[in-house]
C-alpha positions in Angstrom: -42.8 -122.8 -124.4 -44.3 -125.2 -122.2 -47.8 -126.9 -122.7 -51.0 -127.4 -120.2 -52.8 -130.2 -121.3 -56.2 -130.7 -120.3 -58.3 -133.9 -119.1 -59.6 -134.1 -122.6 -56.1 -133.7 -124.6 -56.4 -130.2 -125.3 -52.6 -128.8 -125.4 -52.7 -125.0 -124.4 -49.6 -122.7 -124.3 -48.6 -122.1 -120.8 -45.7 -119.8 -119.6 -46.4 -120.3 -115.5 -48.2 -123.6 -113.4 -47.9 -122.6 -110.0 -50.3 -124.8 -107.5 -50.8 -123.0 -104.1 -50.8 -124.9 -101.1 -52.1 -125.4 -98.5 -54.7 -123.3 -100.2 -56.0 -126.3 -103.2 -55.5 -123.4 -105.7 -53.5 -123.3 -108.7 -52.1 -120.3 -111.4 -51.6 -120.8 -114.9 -50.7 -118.4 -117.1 -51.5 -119.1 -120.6 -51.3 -117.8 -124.5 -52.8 -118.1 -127.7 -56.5 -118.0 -126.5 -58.7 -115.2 -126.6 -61.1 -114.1 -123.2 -63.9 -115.6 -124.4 -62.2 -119.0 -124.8 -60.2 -119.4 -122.1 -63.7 -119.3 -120.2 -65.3 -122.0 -122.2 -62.2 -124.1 -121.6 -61.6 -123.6 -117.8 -65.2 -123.1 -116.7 -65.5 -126.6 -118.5 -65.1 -129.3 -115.9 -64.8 -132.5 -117.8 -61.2 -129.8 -119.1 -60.1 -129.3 -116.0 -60.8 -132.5 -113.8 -56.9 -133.1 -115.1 -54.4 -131.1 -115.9 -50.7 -132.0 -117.0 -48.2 -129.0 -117.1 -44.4 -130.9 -117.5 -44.1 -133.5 -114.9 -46.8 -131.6 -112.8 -50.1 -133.2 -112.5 -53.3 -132.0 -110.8 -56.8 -133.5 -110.1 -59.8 -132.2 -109.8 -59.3 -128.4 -110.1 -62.6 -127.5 -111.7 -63.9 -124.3 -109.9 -63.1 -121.1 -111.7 -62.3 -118.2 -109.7 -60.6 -116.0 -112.6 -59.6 -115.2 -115.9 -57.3 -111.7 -115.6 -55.7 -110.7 -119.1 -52.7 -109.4 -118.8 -50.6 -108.1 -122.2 -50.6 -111.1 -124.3 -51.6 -113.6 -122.0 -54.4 -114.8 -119.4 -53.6 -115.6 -116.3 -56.4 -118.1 -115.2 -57.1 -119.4 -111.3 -58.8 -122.6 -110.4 -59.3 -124.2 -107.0 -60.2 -128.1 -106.1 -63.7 -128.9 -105.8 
């Protein structure tokens, strides 16, 4: 199990990191939060102004465009502001 780890140190369990381009939009699939916080933490833009997923880095992904559960896990979207 990889970690996501978040502009403020927060290490999240995360099975898929997949940044879109040329649309500035990236999936992450993650476990071990519930609905409700995996909202507070991605609509959370001091989170999400960096994310680290392996050797992977993003900036400034802070818009929230969804949180889908999906048996056992969340997949969350964010795009670049």
């Amino acid at each position: 199990m990889e970690y996501l780890t978040t502009a403020t140190g927060r290490k999240i369990s995360c099975d898929y990191f997949n940044p879109n381009q040329p649309v500035p939009q990236v999936d992450i699939q993650i476990s071990g939060l519930s609905v409700a916080e995996a909202a507070a933490v991605f609509s959370n833009k001091e989170e999400t102004k960096q994310l680290w997923y392996g050797n992977q880095y993003l900036a400034h992904y802070t818009q929230l465009v969804a949180i889908i559960p999906d048996s056992g896990s969340i997949r969350v979207v964010l795009r670049k502001e």
